[in-house]
Structures are given as structure tokens and as C-alpha cells.
C-alpha positions as CSV (number, residue, x, y, z in Angstrom):
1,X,142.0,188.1,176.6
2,X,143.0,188.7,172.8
3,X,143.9,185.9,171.4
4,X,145.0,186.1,168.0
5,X,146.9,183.4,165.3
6,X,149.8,183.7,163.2
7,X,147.8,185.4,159.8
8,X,147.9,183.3,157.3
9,X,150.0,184.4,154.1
10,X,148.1,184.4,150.7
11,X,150.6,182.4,148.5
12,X,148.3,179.0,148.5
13,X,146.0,176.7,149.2
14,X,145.4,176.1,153.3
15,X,146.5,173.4,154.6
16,X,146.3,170.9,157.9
17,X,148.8,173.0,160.0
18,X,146.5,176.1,159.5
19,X,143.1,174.3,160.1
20,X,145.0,173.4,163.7
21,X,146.2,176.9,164.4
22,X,142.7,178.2,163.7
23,X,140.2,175.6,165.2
24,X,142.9,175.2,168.0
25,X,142.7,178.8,168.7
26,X,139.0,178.9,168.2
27,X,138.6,176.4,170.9
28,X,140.7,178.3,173.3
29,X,138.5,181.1,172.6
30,X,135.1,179.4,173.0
31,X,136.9,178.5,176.5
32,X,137.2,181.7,177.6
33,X,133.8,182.6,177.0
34,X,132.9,179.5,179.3
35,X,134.3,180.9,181.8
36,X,132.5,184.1,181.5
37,X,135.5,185.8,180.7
38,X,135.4,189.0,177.5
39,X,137.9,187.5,175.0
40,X,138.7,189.2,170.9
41,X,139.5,186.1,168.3
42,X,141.7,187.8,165.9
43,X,143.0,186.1,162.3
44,X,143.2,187.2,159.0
45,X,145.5,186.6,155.9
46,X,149.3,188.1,154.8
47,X,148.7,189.9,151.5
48,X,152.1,191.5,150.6
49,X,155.2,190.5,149.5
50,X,157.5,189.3,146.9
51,X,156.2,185.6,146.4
52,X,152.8,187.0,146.0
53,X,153.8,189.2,143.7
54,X,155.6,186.7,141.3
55,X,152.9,184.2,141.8
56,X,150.2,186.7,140.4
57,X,152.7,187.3,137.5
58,X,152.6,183.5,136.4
59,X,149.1,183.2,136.9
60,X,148.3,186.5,134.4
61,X,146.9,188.4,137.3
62,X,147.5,191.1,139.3
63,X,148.6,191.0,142.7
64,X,145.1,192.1,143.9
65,X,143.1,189.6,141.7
66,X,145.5,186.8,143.1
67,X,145.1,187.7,146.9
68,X,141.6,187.9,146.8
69,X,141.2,184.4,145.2
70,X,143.4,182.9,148.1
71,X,142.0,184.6,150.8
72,X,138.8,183.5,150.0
73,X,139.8,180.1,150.2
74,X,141.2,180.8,154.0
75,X,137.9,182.7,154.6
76,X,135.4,179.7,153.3
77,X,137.6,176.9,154.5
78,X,136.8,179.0,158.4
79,X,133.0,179.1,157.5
80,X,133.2,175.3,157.2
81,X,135.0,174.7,159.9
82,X,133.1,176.6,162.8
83,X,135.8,179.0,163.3
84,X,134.0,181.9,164.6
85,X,136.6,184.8,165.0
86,X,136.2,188.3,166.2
87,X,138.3,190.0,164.0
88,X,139.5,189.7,160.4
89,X,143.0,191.3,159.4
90,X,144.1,191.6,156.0
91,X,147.1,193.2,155.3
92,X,145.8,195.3,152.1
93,X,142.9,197.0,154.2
94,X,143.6,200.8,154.2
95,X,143.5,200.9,158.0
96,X,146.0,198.7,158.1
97,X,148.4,200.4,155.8
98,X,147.7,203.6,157.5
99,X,148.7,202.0,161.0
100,X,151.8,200.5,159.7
101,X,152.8,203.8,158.0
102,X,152.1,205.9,160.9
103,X,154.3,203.6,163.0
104,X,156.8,203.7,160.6
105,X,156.9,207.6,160.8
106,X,157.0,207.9,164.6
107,X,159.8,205.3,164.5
108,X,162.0,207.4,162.4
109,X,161.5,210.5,164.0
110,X,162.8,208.7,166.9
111,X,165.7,207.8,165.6
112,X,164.7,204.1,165.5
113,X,165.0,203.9,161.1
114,X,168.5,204.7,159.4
115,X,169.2,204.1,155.8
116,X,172.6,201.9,154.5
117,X,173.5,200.1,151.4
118,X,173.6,196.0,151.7
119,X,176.0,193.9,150.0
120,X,175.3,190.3,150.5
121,X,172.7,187.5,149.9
122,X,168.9,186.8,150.1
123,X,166.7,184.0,150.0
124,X,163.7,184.5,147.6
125,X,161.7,181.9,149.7
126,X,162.4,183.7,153.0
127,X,162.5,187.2,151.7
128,X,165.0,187.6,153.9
129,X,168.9,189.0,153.9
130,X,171.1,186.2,155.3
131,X,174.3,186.3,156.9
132,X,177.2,183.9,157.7
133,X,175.5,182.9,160.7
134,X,173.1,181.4,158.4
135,X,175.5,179.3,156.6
136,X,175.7,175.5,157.7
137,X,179.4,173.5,158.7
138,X,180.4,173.4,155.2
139,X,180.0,177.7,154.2
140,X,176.8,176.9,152.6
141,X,173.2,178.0,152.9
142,X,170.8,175.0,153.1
143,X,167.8,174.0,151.3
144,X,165.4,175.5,153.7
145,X,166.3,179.1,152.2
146,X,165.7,178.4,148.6
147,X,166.8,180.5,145.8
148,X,169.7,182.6,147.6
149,X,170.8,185.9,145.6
150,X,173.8,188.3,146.0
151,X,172.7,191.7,145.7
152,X,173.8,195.1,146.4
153,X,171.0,197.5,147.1
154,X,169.8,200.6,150.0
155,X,167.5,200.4,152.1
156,X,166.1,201.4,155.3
157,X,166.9,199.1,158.5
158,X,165.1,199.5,162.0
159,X,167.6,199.5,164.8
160,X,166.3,196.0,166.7
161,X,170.0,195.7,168.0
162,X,169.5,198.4,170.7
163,X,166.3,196.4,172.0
164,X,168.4,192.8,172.2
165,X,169.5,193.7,175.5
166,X,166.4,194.3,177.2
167,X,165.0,191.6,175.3
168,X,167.7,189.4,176.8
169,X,166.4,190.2,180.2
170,X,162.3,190.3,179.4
171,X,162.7,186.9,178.6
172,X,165.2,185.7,181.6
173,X,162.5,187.1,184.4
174,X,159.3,186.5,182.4
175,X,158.2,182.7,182.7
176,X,155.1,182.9,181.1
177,X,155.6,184.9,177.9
178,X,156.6,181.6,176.2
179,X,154.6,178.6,176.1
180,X,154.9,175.6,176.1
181,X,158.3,176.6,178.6
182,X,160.5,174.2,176.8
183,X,160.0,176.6,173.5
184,X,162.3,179.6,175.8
185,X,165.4,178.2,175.5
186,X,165.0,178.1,171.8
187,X,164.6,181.6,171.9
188,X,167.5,182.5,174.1
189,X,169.8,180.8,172.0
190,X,168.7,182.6,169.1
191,X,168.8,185.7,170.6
192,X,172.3,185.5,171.6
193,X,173.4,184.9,168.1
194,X,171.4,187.6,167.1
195,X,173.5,190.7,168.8
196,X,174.3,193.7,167.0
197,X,172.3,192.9,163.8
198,X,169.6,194.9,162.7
199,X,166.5,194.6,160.8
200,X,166.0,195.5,156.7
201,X,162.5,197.2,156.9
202,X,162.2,197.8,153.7
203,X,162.3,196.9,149.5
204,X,163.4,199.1,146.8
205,X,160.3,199.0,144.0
206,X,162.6,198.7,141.5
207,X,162.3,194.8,143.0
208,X,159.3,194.7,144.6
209,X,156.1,197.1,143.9
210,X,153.7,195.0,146.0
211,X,153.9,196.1,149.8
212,X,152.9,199.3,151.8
213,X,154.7,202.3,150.8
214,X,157.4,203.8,152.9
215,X,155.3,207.3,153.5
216,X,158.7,208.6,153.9
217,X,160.5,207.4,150.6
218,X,158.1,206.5,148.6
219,X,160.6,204.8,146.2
220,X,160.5,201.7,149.2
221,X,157.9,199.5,149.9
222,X,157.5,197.6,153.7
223,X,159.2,194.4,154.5
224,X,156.1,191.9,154.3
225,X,157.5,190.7,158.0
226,X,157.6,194.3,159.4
227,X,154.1,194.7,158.1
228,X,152.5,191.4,158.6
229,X,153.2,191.4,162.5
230,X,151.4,195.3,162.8
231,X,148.6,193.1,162.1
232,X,148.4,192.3,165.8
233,X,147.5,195.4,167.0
234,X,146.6,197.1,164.3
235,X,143.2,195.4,163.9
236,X,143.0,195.6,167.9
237,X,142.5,199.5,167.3
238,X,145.8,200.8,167.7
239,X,146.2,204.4,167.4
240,X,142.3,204.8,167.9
241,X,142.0,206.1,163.8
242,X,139.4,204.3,162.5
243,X,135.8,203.7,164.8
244,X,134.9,200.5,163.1
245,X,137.8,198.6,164.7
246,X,137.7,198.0,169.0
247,X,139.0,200.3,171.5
248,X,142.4,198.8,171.8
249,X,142.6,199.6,175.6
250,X,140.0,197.4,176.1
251,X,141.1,194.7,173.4
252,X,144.9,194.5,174.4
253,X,144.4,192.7,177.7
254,X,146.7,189.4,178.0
255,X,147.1,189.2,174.4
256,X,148.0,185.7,173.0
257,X,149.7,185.5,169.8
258,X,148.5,181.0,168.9
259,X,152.0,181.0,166.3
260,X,153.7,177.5,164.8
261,X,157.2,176.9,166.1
262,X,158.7,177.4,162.5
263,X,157.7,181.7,162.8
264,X,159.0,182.1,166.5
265,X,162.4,182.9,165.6
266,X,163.4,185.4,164.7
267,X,159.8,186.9,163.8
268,X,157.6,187.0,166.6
269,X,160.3,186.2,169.3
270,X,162.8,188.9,167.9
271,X,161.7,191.1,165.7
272,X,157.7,191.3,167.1
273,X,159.4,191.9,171.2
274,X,162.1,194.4,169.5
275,X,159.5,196.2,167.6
276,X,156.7,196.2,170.6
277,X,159.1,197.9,172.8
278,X,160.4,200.4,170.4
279,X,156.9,201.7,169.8
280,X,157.0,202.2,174.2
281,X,155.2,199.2,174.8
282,X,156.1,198.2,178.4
283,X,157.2,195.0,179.6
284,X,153.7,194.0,181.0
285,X,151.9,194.9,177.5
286,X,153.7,192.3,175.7
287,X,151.7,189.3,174.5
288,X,152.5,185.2,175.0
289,X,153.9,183.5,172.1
290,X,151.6,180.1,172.5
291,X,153.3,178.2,170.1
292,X,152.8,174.5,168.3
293,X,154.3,172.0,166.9
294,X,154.1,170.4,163.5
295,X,151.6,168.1,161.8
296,X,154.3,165.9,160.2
297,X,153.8,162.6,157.7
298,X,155.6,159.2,159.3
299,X,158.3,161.7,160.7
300,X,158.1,164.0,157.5
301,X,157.3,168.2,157.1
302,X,154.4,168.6,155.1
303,X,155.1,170.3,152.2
304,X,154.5,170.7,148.4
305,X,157.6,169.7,146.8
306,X,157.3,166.1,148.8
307,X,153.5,165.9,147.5
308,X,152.3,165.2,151.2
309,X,150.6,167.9,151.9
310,X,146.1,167.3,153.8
311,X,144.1,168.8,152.5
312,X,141.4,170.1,155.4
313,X,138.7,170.6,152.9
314,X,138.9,167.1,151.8
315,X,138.8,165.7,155.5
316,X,135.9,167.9,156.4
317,X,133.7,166.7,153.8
318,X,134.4,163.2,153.9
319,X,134.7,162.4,158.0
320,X,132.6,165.3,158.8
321,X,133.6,168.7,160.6
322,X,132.9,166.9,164.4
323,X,135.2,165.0,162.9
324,X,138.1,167.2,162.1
325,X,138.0,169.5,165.0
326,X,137.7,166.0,167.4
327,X,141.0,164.5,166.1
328,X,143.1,168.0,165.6
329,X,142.1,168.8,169.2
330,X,142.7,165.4,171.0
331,X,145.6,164.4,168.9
332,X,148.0,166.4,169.9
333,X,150.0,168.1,172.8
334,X,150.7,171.6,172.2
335,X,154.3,173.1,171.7
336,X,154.9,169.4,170.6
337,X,154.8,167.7,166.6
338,X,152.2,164.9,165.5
339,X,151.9,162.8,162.8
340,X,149.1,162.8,161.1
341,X,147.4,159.8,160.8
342,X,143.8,159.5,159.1
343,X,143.5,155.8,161.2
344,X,144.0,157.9,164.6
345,X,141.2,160.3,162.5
346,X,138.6,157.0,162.6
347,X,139.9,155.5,165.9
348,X,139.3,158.3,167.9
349,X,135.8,160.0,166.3
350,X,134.2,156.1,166.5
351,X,135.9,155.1,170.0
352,X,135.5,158.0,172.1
353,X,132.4,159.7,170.7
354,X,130.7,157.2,168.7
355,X,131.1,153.8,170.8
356,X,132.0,155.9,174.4
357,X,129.7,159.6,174.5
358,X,127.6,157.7,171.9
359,X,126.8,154.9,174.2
360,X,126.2,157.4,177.1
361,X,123.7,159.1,175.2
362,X,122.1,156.5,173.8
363,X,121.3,154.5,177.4
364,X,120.8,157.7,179.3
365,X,118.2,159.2,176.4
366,X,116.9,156.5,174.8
367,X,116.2,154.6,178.4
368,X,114.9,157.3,180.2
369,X,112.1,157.5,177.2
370,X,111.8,154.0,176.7
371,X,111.5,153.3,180.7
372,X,110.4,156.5,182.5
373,X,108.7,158.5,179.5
374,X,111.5,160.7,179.1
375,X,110.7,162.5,183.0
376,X,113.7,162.4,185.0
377,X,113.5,162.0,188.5
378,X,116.4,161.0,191.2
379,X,115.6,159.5,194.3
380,X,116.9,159.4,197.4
381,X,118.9,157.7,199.2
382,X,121.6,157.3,196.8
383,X,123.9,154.4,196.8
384,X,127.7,154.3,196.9
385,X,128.3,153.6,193.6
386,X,125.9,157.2,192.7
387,X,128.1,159.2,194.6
388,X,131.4,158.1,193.3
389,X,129.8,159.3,189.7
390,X,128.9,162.4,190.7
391,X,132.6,162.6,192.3
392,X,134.1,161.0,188.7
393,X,132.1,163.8,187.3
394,X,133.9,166.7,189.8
395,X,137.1,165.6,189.7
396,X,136.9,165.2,185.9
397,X,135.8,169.0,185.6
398,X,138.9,169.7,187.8
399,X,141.5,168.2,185.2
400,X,139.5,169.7,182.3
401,X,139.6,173.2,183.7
402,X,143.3,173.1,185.1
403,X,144.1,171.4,181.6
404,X,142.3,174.2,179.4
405,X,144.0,177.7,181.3
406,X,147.5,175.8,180.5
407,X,145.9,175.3,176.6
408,X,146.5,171.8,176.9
409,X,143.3,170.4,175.2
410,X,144.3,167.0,174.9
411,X,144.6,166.7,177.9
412,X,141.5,168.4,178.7
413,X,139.1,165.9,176.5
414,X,140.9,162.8,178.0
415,X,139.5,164.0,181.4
416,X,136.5,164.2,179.6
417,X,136.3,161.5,178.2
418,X,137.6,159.8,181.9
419,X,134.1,160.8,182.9
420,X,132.2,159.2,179.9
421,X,133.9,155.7,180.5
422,X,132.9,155.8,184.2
423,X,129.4,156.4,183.3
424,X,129.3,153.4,181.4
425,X,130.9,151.3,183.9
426,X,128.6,152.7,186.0
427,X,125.9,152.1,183.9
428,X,127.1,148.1,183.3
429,X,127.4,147.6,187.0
430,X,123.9,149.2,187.6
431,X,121.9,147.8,184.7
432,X,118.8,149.5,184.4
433,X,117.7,147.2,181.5
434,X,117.1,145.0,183.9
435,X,115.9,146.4,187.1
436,X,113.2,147.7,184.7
437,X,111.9,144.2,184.6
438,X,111.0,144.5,188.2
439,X,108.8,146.6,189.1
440,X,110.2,147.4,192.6
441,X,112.2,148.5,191.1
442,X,111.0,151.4,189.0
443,X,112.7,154.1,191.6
444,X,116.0,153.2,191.4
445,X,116.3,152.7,187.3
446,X,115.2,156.2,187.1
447,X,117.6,157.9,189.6
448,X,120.4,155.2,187.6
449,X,118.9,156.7,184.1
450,X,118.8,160.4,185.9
451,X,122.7,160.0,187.0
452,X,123.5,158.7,183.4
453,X,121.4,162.5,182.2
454,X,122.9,164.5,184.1
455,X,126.3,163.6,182.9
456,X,125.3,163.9,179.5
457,X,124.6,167.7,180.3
458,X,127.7,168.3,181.8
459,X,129.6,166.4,179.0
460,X,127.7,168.8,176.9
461,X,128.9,171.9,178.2
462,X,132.4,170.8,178.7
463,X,132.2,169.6,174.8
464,X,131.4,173.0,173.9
465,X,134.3,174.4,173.0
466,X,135.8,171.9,170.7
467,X,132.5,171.0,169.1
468,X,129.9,174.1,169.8
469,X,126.9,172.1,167.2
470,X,127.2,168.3,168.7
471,X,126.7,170.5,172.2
472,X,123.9,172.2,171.3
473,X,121.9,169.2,169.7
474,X,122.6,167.2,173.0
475,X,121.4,170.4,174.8
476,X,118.5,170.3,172.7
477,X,117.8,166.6,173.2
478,X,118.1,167.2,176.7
479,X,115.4,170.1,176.3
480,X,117.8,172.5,178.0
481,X,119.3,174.3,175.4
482,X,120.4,177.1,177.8
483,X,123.2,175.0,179.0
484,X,125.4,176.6,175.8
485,X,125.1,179.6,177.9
486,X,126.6,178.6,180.7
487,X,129.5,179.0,182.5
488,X,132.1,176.3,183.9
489,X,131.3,177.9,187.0
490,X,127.8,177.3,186.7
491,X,128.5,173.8,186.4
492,X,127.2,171.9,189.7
493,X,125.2,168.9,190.2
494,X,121.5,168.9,189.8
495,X,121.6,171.1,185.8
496,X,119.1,168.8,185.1
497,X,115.5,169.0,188.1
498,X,113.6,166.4,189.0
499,X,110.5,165.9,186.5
500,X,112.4,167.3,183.9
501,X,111.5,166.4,180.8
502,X,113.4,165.6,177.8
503,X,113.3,165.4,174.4
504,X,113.3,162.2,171.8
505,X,116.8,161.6,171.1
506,X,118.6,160.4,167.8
507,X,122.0,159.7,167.0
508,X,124.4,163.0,167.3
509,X,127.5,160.8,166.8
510,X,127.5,158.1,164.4
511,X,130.4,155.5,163.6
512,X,132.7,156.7,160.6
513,X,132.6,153.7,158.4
514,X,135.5,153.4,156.0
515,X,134.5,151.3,152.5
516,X,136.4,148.1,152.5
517,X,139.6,148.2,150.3
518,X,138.7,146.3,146.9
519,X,140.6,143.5,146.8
């Protein structure tokens, strides 16, 4: 699978709602590979355009100088993070441009590119030409575009209106291509008010001087939307140029594009399709749009202007990165908006890893060393109450795996965390802290402490994904730190043999505590 995320563009500071799209899409990925299957993380950073380019003129720099500050921002803010991608696209690298340039060549000498004069408006913000279908009920165009502009310039357009139609019917006979389903109709409607327009490819220099050339007419630059989305397979080793970058017959298999609902239309649902099939992509070659919702504040858009804005860095480094990736993974269902909320952020890190995982780890560890030297054994016969654990545990993997192939990880760490909570009621019903005080007994605490284990190690693996370094210390602690190479297939009962010894445990997930407010 190739999954790849929306590529961050360079005018800024990174904010919650990319921290989401890249650990989110990180998690998916770490996923696959639990399931044994070959998978290529692509992200990167959007380097071009005419913000950028008006940025680095207030800040005294050049374009160049700007871009490289930001992007190591994205870059560092990754590191920290655990995002572990594949691939890194950047928009300035010279493969890139060469890609986008040699697509834009092949496209004209198809007949795909003509050149026209425009007479209308533009949004600055959008760096976009707008229409009357862009107007709202009273002739005007809203806040969302900015600074609108009437100009009258040439350039050159790509003929998208010719690819509507079979667009139209891609999406009517494809279920799957947009997810969550509800997103489709969206999409439909869009397209339908889209007919007959086509697509401005281009920026005289006279305006803009930072973007890839036109090879053609070299007194153009790209559009930074035409060029940003040739990140996708550009980086996957289209056109086989450059060795460095993967063999893109091997790297374009079920490609997933992980993209916030705000870029769907007309970007990756319009122009990204329209574009794909021009360059003789066929219908099965075209990638899922995976697409989320918004991290909102009480009901609000983040944004600059309203001074609301997280800051991911800051969260990181005072919750901790567990932390972070817990809550942006559990609270929220994908395709759908959340509030962010750094109460839910405590809640959820102390109640179901601190007090709930915590508490498993803590009576099946710290028991097993305290009451059978840390060797775990499980004798038999096992009572009622042992098997319907190890079925808890089954069914529990069930709704985790069915939950992660529809990328619903929320749903996937509830089952998970379904499982914990039966191993505590299990381990309150059985109470080994006090069968240890009889020493009949000695038999049946350790096969209660060994069920308690074993869970942990299967918790372990199935935590993986969403937090690979709390998995590997409780791997460790277990003295089985091959589990992180396992696949969910691989996952049965009995990870853990009999006389297996483990290691002295410590805390992996301790309680937040938040400082009193001063009164």
C-alpha cells in the first residue's frame, strides 16, 4: 500500500490538524506492517507559490531561505513525534521539478494545455481564479477567499472539462475511492457544478517568479496546485528518471492519499482524478481520498486571525508524545470534526493508560515478581472465568482488526481497551493478592498472574501502532522484545511459555498531573 498525506505547504508554523494528518497516517502505516503487508509512507512539504513568495519578501529573505526555515519546523516537529515516513517530498527538489515539467510537456503535446487570456477575479489567499459560482446569495465573494483581485492576464489552462464526464461516472461505480462514504456526495455535487470549466495551470512571472517553470514558455511559472499534487507520484518514482527514488510499479499499489476535508474539493477530488486520467492513468490506478475532519475549538476553525490556533510542539513537551499521539488517535472518528479539548487530553492518557493498561501492567508484572519470582507458568485445568479472558482477548482482536482495514482507530483502541477492563475485572474477581496467602494455592495465582501476562503482550502488539516506544518497553519488561516483530496474524494464545521469565517492571505509563490552579 502507498499511503501518502496531503504535503504540508511552507507558509507557517505546523499546527494540531497536521500533527493528526501525520501521526494518524503514521499509525495506519505501522498497521500495515503488522500485518506483514509492504507499505511506502510518503509526506513532505509545499514549497511554491505566491504566499510564500510574499512572505519571504516581508521577512527580508528570499523565497529559498524562507522555505527552508519552515520546512524544518515540519521536519523536527515529525522527529519528535515518531512519525517515521518512507519518503520525503519537497516540492523545490530537482526531481521533482523535472517530473512536473516533463508531465507538463507530454500533456501539451497531447493537446491537453491551450493558452487564453482571463478577465476576472482572484483570491490571493486561494491563489485561485474565481467565478460567479463562487459568489454567495448576495453577488459577493465571502471571507474565506481573502483578498479578491480583478485582473486581466494569459495563461495556459489544462483542459479538466473533457475528463468531468468520466469522472462523473468513476465516482458513481467506485464505492471505495472515497472514504469515509458520506464524504462522495460532497464530491458529486461539486462536480456537477464544475462542468465545462477548466483549470489555470499556470502564472505569468511578471506576478509570480517563485514556482517551476513552464519548460515550454518560460515566461510562466506552475500553478502551486498543479505542481503540489505531482508530488504524489512523483516521489513514488514516476517516470523511472532518477534511481534514488522507488520503482513506482512497485510503490503505486492501492495508493492512499490521508487529505483534510477542506482540500478535497476541487483539488484532490477534481483536479488530482482529472489530471491522473489525462496522464493515461486507468480507472483501477487511481488512489482513495481517506479524508478527515477538523480539529475545531468549542465549535470554532482553528485559525490565526481568531488566535486559537495548538500548538503540537507545546503539547508534546508538556503531556508527553504517548500523550499526544494517545488522544489524536482515540479522540476522534475519521471523515468526522473534534473539538479539541486538553481535559479529554488528561482524561483519556490517565484513565485508559495510566489507571486502566497501567493497572494491568502493574498487577500482572509487579505480582508475578513479587509472588512467583517473575517465572510464569499456567496450569491446567482452567476455570470458566480463564477461558472467557482468553475469549475477551479474541473477540477484542476481531474488532481491532476489522476497525483498523476501515482506518477507524478509535474505534480500534476502544476494543483495546475493552480487553484491558476485562482483565481487571478479571483480576478483582480472581484476586491473586489473596490466594497468595494460601499456600494451596500457589498454582492457581500463577496461571491468574500468567492470564493477566499474556494479555499484556497482546496489548503490546496491538498498541504498537499508535505508540511503537510504550510497546517496546512493555515488550522489554516482558523479556520478549520480539513481539514488535510480529504480525496480527501471529497473534494467538500462549506468546508468552510456561517458565518464561520476565523482567523487573517500572512504570511505562504514569498519571498526567495537572498543577492546581492558584487561587
Amino acid at each position: 500500500m502507498l499511503l501518502t498525506t496531503a504535503i504540508d505547504y511552507t507558509n507557517g508554523s505546523p499546527h494540531i490538524g497536521h500533527a493528526y494528518e501525520k501521526i494518524i497516517t503514521d499509525v495506519l502505516a505501522r498497521y500495515q506492517r503488522l500485518l506483514g503487508m509492504p507499505v511506502y509512507f510518503l509526506t513532505g512539504v509545499d514549497q511554491h507559490g505566491q504566499k510564500v513568495e510574499q512572505t519571504a519578501a516581508k521577512e527580508g529573505v528570499s523565497p529559498e531561505e524562507y522555505v527552508e526555515k519552515v520546512t524544518a519546523r515540519f521536519s523536527a516537529l515529525w522527529a519528535k513525534t515518531g512519525v517515521h515516513y518512507d519518503g520525503w517530498a519537497a516540492t523545490t527538489d530537482p526531481r521533482h521539478k523535472r517530473c512536473v515539467q516533463n508531465i507538463l510537456t507530454t500533456l501539451k503535446d497531447n493537446g491537453q494545455l491551450y493558452k487564453k487570456i482571463y478577465h476576472g477575479f482572484y483570491s490571493v489567499r486561494q491563489e485561485q481564479f474565481l467565478t460567479d459560482r463562487d459568489r454567495d446569495e448576495q453577488g459577493n465573494f465571502g471571507p474565506e477567499w481573502g483578498e479578491v483581485n480583478e485582473i486581466k492576464e494569459e495563461n495556459w489552462y489544462f483542459k479538466l472539462s473533457e475528463h468531468t464526464a468520466w469522472l462523473q461516472g468513476f465516482l458513481e461505480k467506485s464505492d471505495e475511492v472515497i472514504l469515509p462514504h458520506f464524504r462522495k456526495a460532497e464530491l458529486m455535487n461539486a462536480l456537477a457544478k464544475n462542468d465545462g470549466i477548466d483549470l489555470c495551470i499556470s502564472r505569468p512571472k511578471d506576478r509570480l517568479q517563485w514556482g517551476i517553470e513552464i519548460p515550454f514558455d518560460t515566461e510562466f511559472v506552475t500553478y502551486v496546485w498543479f505542481d503540489a499534487l505531482i508530488n504524489y507520484i512523483s516521489f513514488a518514482g514516476y517516470g523511472g528518471e532518477s534511481a534514488d527514488l522507488p520503482d513506482f510499479a512497485t510503490t503505486w499499489i492501492d495508493p492512499v492519499h490521508v487529505i483534510g476535508k477542506d482540500i478535497m474539493v476541487p483539488a484532490h477530488g477534481i483536479y488530482w482524478f482529472c489530471m491522473l486520467h489525462a496522464m493515461g492513468f486507468s480507472d483501477e490506478q487511481m488512489p482513495r481520498l481517506l479524508v478527515h475532519g477538523w480539529w475545531n475549538i468549542r465549535g470554532d476553525k482553528m485559525s490565526k486571525s481568531l488566535g486559537n490556533v495548538v500548538d503540537p510542539n507545546l503539547l508534546a513537551d508538556t503531556f508527553g508524545v504517548d500523550a499526544l499521539r494517545y488522544y489524536l488517535s482515540r479522540d476522534i472518528t475519521m471523515g468526522k470534526d473534534s473539538d479539541f479539548d486538553i481535559e479529554r487530553l488528561v482524561m483519556l492518557f490517565n484513565t485508559e493508560l495510566a489507571n486502566e493498561l497501567g493497572n494491568l501492567c502493574n498487577r500482572a508484572l509487579n505480582m508475578s515478581q513479587r509472588f512467583t519470582a517473575g517465572v510464569l507458568h499456567c496450569y491446567l485445568p482452567l476455570t470458566e472465568e480463564d477461558i472467557a479472558l482468553q475469549q475477551s482477548l479474541v473477540e477484542s482482536i476481531n474488532l481491532y482488526r476489522d476497525a483498523m482495514d476501515h482506518f477507524d482507530v478509535s474505534k480500534a483502541l476502544e476494543a483495546l481497551n475493552r480487553h484491558v477492563v476485562n482483565c481487571n475485572i478479571y483480576a478483582e474477581r480472581m484476586k491473586p493478592w489473596e490466594m497468595n496467602k494460601d499456600p494451596e494455592k500457589k498454582s492457581r495465582v500463577a496461571t491468574v498472574l500468567y492470564h493477566l501476562a499474556e494479555s499484556v503482550a497482546h496489548c503490546a502488539v496491538l498498541l504498537s501502532p499508535v505508540l511503537p516506544d510504550a510497546a517496546a518497553k512493555l515488550a522489554e519488561q516482558l523479556n520478549r522484545t520480539d513481539l514488535m516483530s510480529l504480525t496480527l496474524d501471529q497473534l494467538s494464545w500462549g506468546l508468552l511459555a510456561n517458565d518464561h521469565q520476565i523482567n523487573l517492571p517500572s512504570p511505562v505509563f504514569p498519571r498526567i498531573v495537572v498543577p492546581a490552579a492558584t487561587p
